[in-house]
N, C-alpha and C positions, 0 to 999 in steps of 0.2 A: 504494500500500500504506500501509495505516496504520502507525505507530508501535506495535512490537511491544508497548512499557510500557504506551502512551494505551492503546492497546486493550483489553489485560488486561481492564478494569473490565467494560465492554462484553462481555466473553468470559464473562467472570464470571458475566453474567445470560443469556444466549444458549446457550449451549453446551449440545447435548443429550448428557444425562448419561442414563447405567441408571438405573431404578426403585430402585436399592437406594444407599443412603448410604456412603459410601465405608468407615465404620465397621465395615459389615456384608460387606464384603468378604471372601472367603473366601483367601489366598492358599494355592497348592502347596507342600509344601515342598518347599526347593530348599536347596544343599546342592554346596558346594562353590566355587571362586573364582570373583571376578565373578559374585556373585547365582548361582551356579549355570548363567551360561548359557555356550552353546559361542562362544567368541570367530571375531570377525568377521574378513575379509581384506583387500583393498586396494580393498571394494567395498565402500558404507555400508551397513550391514542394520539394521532397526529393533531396539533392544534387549529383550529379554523381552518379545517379541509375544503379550498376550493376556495377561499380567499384569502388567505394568509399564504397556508400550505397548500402547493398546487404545484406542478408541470414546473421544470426549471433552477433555481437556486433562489432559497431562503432562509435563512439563516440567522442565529445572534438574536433569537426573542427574547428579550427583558422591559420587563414591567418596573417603571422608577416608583421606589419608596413614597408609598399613598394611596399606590393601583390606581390613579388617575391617566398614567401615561404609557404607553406603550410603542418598544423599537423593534424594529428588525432590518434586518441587510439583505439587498437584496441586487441582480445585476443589470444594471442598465447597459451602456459603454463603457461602465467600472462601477465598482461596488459600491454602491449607495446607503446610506442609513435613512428609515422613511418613519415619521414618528408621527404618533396618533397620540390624539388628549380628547379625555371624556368631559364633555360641557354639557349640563340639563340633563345627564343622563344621555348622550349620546356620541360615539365614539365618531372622531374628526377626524382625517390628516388633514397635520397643521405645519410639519417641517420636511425636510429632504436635505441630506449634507453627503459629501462624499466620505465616505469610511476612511477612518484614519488610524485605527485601530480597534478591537473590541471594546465594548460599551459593557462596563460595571459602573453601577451606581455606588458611592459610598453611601452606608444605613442611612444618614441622617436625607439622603437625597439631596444635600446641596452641590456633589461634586460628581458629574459622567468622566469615569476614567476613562481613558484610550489610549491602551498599551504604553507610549512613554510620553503621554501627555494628558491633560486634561481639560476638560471646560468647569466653569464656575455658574450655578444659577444664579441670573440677576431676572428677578423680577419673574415676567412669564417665560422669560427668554433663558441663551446661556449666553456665557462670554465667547471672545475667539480662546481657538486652542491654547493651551501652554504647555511650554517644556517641565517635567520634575524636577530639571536641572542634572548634570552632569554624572551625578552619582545613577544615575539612570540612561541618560539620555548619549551612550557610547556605541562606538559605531560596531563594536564589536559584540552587540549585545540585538539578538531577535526577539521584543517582548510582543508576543503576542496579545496577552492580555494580563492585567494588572488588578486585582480583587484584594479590597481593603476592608479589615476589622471596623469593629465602631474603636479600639483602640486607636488604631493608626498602624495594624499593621500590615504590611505588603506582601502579598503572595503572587510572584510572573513566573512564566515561563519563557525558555531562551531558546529559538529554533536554532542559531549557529553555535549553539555550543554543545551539539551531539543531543540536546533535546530535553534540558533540564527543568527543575522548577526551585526557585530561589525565593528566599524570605528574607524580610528587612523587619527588622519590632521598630519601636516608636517609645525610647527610656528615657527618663529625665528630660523630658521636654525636647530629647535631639532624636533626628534620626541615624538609625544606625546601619551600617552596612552589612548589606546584602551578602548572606551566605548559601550553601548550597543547603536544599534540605537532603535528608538520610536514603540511604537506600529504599527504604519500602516505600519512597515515592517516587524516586531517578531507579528505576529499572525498567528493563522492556521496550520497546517501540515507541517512536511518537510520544512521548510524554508531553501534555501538556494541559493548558486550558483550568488553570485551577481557577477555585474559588471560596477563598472562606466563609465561615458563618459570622454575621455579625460579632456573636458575642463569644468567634474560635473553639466552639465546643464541635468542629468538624470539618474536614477539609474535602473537597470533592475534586477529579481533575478527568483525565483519561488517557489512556496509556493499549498497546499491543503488546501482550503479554500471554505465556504459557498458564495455561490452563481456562482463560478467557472464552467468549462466543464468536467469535469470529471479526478481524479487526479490531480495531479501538474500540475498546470501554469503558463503561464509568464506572469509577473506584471512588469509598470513602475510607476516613481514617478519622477514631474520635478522639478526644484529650482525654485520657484517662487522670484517676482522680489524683492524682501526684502531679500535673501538669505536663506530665509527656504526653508524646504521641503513641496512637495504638497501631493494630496492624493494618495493613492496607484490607479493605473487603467490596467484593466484586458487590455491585447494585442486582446483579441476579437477570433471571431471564424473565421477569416481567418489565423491567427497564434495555439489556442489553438482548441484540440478537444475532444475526451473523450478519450484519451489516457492520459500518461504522458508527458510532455514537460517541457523540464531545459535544463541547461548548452547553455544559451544563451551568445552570444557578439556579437557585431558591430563593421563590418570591416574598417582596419584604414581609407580609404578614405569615409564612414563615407556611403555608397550604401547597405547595405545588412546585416542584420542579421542571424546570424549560432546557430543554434538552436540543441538540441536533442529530437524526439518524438520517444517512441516505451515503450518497456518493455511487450508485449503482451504474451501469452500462448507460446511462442516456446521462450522467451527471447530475443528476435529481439528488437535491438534500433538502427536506424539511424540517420542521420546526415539531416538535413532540411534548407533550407536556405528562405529568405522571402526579399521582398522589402525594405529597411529602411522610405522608406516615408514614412509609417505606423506610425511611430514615428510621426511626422509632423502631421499627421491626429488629433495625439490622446493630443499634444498639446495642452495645455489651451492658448485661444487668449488672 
């Protein structure tokens, strides 16, 4: 399997798209929580089939902190971010930017990360992008995407450096640098796409590994109660299948996970969403 990120580019130009420009898209209106659609169970189901998830590349669905707003990426002549906000109860798009990297909200919803930058919310709107600054922002350094504690702490992953996932904490007021994390999270294929829990009681990312369903899956790991970390464990076969599956997060009120499975012979990835109690299952008592 290729490298979800390398690929992209390649996806970019390949992917058979509808006749009409994404511009010209008509959506339903929809209307009511979570885009309007009926929430899923302890089985993954694709999200908003046939207007979200459809024919093509879709990708990177996140709901910002409030469930008022909702992103995902998608391919025009380059990969686009297209953002919807619920007004009266009825869901809008309201923006379109070009991707710049994945989109993690930090908890509080004031900050959209994107891999080694970010925007600030002002008002209804955001800021222009910003660099992290150097300790980040190295040319040596593939962050894909960047997923922040309510602490301040950082969790990326690094595609040019054999496919890692690094952590930064946030002590004494400074931040501090970036180290490798342990084996049980840097083994196997494709490591990457992490995301923490608000409040670090779990880490989720995806990785191609032995003993797996086929391709990339999604792996958690929880803090056990001394504050280390536990063992990596597979999300199972009601979340992973013998497809690919990454770019997961957990919705800020904490119900649902937004997943990506696809990449098959025609380039098709959609957006999947699953129960969070699943987490809860997979918990060590």
């Amino acid at each position: 399997m290729k490298h979800i990120c390398i690929s992209m580019t390649l996806l970019l130009s390949t992917l058979t798209m509808s006749n009409k420009s994404f511009s010209q898209y008509e959506f339903p209106v929809l209307k009511g929580p979570y885009m309007g659609q009926e929430p899923p169970g302890l089985v993954a189901e694709p999200f908003a089939p046939g207007i979200i998830s459809k024919q093509g590349w879709e990708l990177e669905g996140v709901f910002a902190p409030g469930m008022k707003e909702f992103y995902f990426t998608t391919n025009r002549k380059s990969a686009t971010v297209i953002g919807f906000r619920q007004q009266n109860n009825v869901w809008k798009k309201y923006i379109e930017f070009p991707r710049t990297g994945e989109i993690v909200f930090s908890p509080d919803g004031k900050r959209m990360h994107m891999a080694k930058g970010y925007k600030d919310r002002i008002g209804d709107g955001w800021s222009e992008r910003k660099s992290l600054g150097p300790m980040f922002d190295r040319k040596d350094w593939g962050i894909m995407r960047l997923s922040a504690s309510a602490k301040g702490t950082y969790v990326f992953d690094d595609y040019k450096s054999n496919d890692v996932i690094r952590i930064s904490t946030f002590k004494d007021g400074k931040r501090q640098a970036p180290t490798m994390m342990d084996p049980v999270v840097n083994t196997g294929k494709w490591t990457a796409h992490p995301f923490i829990a608000p409040d670090e009681s779990y880490l989720i990312w995806d990785s191609e590994r032995e003993g797996g369903y086929g391709g990339s899956d999604l792996y958690i790991r929880f803090r056990t109660k001394d504050d280390a970390w536990g063992p990596a464990i597979n999300l199972g076969d009601k979340v992973n299948s013998d497809k690919n599956e990454f770019y997961a997060s957990v919705t800020s009120d904490g119900k649902y996970i937004l997943f990506n499975r696809g990449m098959d012979d025609k380039g098709n990835i959609d957006i999947y969403w699953v129960d969070a109690q699943i987490i809860e299952t997979l918990r060590p008592k």
